[in-house]
C-alpha positions as CSV (number, residue, x, y, z in Angstrom):
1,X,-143.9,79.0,3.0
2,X,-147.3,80.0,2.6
3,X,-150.7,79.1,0.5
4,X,-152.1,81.4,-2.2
5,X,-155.2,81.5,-2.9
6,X,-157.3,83.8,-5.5
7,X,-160.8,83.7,-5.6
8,X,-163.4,85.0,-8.0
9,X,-160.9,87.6,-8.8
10,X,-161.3,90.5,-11.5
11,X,-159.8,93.5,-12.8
12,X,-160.7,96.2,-15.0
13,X,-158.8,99.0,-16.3
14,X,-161.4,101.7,-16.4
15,X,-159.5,105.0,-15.7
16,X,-158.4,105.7,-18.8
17,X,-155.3,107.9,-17.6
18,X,-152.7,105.1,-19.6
19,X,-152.6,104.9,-23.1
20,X,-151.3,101.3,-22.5
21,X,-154.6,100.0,-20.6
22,X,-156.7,101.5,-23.3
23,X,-157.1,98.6,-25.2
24,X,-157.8,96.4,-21.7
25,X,-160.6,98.9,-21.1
26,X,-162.4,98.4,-24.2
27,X,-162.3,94.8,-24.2
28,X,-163.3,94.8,-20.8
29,X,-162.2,92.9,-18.1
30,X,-157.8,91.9,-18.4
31,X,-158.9,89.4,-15.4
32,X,-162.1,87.8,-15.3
33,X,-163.5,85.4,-12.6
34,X,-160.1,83.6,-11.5
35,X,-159.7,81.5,-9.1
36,X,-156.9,78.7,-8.0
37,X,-155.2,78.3,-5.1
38,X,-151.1,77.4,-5.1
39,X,-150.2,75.0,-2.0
40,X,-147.2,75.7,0.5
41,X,-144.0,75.0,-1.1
42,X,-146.1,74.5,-4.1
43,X,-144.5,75.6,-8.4
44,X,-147.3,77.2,-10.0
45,X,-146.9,78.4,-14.1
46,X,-149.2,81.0,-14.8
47,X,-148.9,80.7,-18.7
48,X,-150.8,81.8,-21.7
49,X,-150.0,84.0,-24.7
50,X,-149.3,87.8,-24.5
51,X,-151.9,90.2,-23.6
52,X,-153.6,87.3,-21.3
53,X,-153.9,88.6,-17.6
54,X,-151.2,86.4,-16.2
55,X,-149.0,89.9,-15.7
56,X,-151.6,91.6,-14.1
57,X,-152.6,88.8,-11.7
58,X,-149.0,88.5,-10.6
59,X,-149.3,92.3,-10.0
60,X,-152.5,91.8,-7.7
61,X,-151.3,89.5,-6.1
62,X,-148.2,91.5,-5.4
63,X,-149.7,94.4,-4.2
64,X,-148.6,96.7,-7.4
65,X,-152.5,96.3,-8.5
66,X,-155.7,96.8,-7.3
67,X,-158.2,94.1,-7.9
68,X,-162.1,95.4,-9.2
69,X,-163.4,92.6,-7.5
70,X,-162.4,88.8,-5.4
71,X,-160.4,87.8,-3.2
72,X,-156.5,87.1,-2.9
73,X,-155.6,84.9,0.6
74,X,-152.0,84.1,1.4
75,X,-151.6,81.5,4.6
76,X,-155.5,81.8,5.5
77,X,-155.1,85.7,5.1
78,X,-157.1,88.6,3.5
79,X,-154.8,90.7,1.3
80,X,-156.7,92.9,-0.8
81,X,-155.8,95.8,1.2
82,X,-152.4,94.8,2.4
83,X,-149.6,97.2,1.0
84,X,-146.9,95.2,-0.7
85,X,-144.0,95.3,1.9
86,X,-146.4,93.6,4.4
87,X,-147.4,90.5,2.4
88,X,-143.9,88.5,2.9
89,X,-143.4,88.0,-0.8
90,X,-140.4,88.2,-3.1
91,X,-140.7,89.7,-6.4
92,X,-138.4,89.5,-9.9
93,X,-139.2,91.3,-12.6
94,X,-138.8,90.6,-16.4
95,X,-136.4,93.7,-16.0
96,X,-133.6,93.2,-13.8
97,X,-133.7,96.4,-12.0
98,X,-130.6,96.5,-10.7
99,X,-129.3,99.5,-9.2
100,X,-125.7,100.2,-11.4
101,X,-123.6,102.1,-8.8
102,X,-123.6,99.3,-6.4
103,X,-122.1,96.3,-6.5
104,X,-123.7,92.6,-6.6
105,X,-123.4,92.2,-2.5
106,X,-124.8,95.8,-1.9
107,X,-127.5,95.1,-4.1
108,X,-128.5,91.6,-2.4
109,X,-128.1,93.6,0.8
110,X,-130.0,96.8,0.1
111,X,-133.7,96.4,1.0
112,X,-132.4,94.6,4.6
113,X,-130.5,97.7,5.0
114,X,-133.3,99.8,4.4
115,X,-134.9,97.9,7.0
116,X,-132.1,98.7,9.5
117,X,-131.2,94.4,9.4
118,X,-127.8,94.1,11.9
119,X,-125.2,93.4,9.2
120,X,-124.1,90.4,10.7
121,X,-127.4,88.9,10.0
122,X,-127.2,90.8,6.2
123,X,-124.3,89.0,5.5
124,X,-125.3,85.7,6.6
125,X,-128.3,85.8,4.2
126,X,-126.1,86.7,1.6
127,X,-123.7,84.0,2.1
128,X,-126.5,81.5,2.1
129,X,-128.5,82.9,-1.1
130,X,-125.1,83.6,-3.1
131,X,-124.0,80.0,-3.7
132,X,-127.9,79.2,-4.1
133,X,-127.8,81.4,-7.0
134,X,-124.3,81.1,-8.5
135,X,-123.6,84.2,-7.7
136,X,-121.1,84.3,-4.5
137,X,-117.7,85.1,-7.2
138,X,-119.7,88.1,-8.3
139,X,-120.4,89.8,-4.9
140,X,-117.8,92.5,-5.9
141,X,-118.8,93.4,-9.1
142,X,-120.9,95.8,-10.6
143,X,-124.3,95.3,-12.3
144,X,-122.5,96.7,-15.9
145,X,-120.0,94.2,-15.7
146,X,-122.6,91.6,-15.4
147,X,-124.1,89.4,-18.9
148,X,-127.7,88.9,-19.1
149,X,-128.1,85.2,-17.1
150,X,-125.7,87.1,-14.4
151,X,-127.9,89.9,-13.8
152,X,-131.1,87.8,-13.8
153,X,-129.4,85.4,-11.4
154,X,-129.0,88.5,-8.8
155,X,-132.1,89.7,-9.6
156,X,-133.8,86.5,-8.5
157,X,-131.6,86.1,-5.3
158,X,-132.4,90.1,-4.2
159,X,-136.0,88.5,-4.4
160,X,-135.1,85.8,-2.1
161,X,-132.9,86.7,0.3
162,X,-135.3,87.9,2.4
163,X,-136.8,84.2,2.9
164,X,-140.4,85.1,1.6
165,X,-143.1,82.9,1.8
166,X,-144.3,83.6,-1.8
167,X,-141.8,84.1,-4.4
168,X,-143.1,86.0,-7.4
169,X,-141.3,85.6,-11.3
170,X,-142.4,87.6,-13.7
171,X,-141.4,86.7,-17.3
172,X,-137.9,85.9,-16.1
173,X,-136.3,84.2,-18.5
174,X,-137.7,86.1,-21.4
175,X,-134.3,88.5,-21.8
176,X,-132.0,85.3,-22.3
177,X,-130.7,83.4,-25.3
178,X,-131.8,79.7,-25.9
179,X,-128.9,78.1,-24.0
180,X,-128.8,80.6,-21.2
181,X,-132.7,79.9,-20.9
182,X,-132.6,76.4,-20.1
183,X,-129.0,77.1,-17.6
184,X,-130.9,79.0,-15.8
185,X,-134.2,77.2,-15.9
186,X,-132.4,74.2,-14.1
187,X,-131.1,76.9,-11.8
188,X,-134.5,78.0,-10.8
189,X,-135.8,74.6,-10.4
190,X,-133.0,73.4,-8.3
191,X,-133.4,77.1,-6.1
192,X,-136.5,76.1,-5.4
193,X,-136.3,72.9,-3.9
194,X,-133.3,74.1,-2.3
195,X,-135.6,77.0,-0.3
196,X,-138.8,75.2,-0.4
197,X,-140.3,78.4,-0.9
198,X,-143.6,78.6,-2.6
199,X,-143.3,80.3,-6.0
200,X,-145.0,81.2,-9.1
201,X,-143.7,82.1,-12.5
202,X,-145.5,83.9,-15.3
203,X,-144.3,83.1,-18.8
204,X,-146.1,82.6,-22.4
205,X,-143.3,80.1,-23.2
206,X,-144.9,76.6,-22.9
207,X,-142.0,74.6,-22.2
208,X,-141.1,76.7,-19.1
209,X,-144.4,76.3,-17.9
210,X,-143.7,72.4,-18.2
211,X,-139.9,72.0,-17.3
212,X,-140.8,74.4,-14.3
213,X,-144.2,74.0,-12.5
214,X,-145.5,71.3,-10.5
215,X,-149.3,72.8,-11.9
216,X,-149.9,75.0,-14.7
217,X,-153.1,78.0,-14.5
218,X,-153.2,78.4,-18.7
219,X,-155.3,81.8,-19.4
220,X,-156.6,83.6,-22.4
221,X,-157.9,87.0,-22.3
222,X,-157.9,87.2,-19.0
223,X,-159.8,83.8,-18.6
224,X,-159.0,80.6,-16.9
225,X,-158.5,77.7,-19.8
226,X,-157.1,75.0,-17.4
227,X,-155.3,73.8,-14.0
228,X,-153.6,70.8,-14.2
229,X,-150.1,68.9,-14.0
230,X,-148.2,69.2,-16.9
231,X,-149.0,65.7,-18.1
232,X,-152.6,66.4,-17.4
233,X,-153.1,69.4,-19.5
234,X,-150.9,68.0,-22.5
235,X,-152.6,64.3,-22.4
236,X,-156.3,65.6,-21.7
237,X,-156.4,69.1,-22.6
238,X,-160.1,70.9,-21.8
239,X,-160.4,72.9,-25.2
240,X,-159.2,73.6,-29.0
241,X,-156.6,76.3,-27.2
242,X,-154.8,74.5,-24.4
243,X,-154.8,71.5,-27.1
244,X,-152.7,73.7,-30.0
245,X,-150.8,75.9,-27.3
246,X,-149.4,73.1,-25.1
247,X,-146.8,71.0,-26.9
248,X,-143.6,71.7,-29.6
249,X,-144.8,71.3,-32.2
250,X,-148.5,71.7,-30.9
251,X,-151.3,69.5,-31.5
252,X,-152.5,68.8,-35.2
253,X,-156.0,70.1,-35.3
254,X,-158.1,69.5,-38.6
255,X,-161.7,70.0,-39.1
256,X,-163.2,67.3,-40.0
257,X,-166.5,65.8,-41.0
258,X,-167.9,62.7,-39.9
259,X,-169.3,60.3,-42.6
260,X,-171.0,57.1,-42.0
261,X,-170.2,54.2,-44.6
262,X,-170.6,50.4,-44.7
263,X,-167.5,49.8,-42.7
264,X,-168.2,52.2,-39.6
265,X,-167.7,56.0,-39.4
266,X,-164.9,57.6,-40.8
267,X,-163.5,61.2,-40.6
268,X,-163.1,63.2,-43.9
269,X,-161.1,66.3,-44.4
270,X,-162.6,69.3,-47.4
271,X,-160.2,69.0,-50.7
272,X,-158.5,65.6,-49.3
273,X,-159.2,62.0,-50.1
274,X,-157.4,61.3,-46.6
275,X,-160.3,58.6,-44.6
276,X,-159.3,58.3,-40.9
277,X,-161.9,55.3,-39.0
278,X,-163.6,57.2,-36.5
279,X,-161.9,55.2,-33.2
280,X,-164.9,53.4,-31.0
281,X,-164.6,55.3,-28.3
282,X,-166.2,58.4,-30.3
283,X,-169.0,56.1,-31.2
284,X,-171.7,57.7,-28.5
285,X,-171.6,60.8,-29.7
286,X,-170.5,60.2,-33.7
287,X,-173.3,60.8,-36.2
288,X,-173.4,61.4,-40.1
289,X,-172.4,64.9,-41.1
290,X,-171.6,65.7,-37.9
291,X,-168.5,68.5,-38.1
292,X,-165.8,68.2,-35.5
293,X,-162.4,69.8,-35.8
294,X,-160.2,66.4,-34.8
295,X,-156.6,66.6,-32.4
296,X,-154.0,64.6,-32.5
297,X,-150.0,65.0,-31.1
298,X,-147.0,65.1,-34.1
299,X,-145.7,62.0,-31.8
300,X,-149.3,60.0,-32.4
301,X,-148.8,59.8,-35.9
302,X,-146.7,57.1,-37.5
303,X,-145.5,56.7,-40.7
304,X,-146.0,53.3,-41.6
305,X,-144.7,50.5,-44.5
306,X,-147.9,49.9,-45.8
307,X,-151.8,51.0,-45.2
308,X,-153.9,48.2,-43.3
309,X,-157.2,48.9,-41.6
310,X,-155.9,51.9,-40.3
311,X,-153.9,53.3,-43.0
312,X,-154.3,56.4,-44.8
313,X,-152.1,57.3,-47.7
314,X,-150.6,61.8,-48.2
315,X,-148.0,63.1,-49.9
316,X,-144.8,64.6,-48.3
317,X,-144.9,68.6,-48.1
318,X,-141.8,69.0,-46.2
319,X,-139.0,67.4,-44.5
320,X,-137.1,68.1,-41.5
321,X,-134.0,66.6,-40.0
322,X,-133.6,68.2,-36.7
323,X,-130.6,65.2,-35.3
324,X,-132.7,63.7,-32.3
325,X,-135.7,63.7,-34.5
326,X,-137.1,63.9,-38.2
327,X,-140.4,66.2,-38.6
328,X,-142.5,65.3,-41.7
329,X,-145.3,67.3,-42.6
330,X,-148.2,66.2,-44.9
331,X,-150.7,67.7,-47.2
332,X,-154.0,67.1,-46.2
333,X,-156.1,69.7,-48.2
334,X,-155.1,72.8,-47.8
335,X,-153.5,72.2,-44.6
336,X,-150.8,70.2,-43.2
337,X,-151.2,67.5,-40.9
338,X,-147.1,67.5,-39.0
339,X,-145.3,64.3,-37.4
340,X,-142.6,63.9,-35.1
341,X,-141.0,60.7,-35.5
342,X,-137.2,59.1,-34.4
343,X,-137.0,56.9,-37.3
344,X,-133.9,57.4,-39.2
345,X,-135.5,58.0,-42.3
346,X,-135.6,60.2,-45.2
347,X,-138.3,61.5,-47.3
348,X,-138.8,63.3,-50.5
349,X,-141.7,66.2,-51.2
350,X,-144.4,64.8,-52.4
351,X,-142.9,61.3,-51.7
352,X,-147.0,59.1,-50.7
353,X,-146.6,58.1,-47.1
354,X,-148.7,55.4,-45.1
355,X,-150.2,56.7,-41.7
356,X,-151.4,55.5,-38.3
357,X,-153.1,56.8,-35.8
358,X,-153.2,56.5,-32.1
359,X,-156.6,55.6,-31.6
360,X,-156.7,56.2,-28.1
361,X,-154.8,59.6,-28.2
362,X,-157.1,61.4,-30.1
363,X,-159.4,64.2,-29.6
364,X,-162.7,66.1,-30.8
365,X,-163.1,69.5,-30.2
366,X,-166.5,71.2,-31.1
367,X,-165.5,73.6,-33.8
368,X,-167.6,76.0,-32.5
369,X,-167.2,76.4,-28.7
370,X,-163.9,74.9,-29.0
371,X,-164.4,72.7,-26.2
372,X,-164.2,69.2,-25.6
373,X,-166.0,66.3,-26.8
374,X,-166.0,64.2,-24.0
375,X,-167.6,60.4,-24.0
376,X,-168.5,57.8,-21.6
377,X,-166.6,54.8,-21.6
């Protein structure tokens, strides 16, 4: 095992010799100022929409990219100028790169070759990673005979077999159907505590990130967003973007004004006669007029017999019945606020629908900056 660690890192495209980094060069930097660090034995998600830097900060810390400026560290160690075969890491690609005229064992078994292993010890790696990986009744076959979660499977153990002390994942669940995602996804997770081997996948699917990772690194053009657990960034996200990206179906996020009447401060919503009461722990930093754009999770909304103190009354825009659970969403202006809720229920468009709020779940974003209101408590 061994610690990562990046520091101040950057990178900038700025040869211009690929049509593909074009774009990267004129928006400047793809990585910009990051730094985390990812323990021994540690599961770090690298995750964030496509076209964020999570790729290419695999790649640096690979050795497959140069970095413009920072520092990369693995076990106390300098890397920058390292070449790739001499930083002890294990690398799978989106791609399963597989070579086709050799079969699943000479695959696994090819880069120790190349590095004149006795094949005594070759085949002793191979009979520990192939059960590992589910893979041990395919050593004889070819890569074309091979589905999808097959190939991916090899492609992960040919990362491993080696016993680095980072393993590297690029994107690899992206070529797989729904079921075959989440097979393998257990897989993975059950690899890795099997080798204790410190790894870090890079996906934009959120609920990899989560199943997967014992701390996520969330990025958007090229910038660090959030570290945090996967609890942590879903229950106390640090802006508008980790708050809508983390979470199926994401956070509801509605601007909002805040208006003060007789009974306290309530939040109103343009075109809507929905009134939420602003919850006391906003009341520090609540003022008339003030514009926020308010957050609150499809599961912190309830649907209620009747309206109360609390209560706010919309009408049903659509219904869904997905078997575990029922999504309703609501028209609130020209928007639609959505709920996730296990009550066997049933309603009609444009049925009127009570609503309460988790008080204490909530969140204010400055619509501006799209960061964080934070109070004291």
């Amino acid at each position: 095992m061994a610690q990562l660690a990046l520091k101040n890192v950057y990178k900038r495209y700025d040869d211009g010799r690929k049509k593909l980094f074009r774009r990267k060069k004129e928006q400047g930097f793809a990585v910009s100022d990051l730094s985390f660090t990812c323990e021994d034995g540690e599961f770090v998600g690298i995750l964030g929409p496509s076209g964020c830097g999570k790729s290419t900060t695999l790649r640096m810390v690979a050795g497959l990219e140069q970095i413009t400026g920072g520092n990369i560290y693995i076990g106390g160690r300098r890397i920058n100028d390292l070449p790739p075969k001499d930083r002890n890491i294990g690398l799978a690609f989106e791609d399963y790169a597989l070579y086709p005229p050799l079969s699943v064992y000479e695959n696994l078994a090819f880069n120790m070759r190349a590095r004149k292993v006795p094949e005594d010890e070759i085949k002793k790696a191979v009979d520990y990673v192939a059960p590992l990986l589910k893979v041990d009744d395919l050593l004889e076959r070819k890569p074309t005979a091979l589905s999808g979660g097959q190939k991916q499977r090899v492609n992960i153990a040919r990362a491993i077999i080696r016993r680095p002390g980072l393993l590297l994942l690029d994107e690899p669940l992206s070529h797989l159907d729904g079921k075959m995602r989440q097979t393998l996804r257990q897989e993975i997770k059950r690899m890795h505590h099997e080798i204790k081997c410190t790894t870090i996948i890079v996906t934009h699917d959120q609920m990899e990130a989560m199943s997967l990772a014992d701390k996520i690194v969330i990025m958007k053009d090229g910038v660090l967003q959030q570290i945090g657990t996967p609890l942590e960034v879903y229950d106390d996200p640090a802006n508008e973007f980790v708050a809508g990206f983390i979470g199926e179906p994401p956070m509801n996020l509605m601007p909002s004004v805040i208006l003060k009447t007789e009974t306290g401060f309530q939040f109103s919503f343009g075109g809507s006669p929905l009134r939420i009461r602003v919850p006391r722990q906003y009341g520090p930093v609540a003022r008339d007029g003030m514009k926020v754009t308010l957050g609150v999770r499809p599961v912190d909304v309830l649907i209620t017999p009747g309206g109360g103190e609390q209560g706010a009354s919309a009408p049903v825009a659509v219904y869904e019945n997905l078997g575990d659970e029922r999504r309703v969403c609501v028209r609130v202006g020209d928007a639609l606020l959505n709920i996730t809720t296990t009550e066997d229920a049933y309603y009609e468009r444009g049925q009127i629908v009570h609503l309460t709020f988790h008080e204490e779940r909530t969140h204010l974003f400055d619509p501006e900056t799209g960061e964080r209101i934070r109070t004291s408590k």
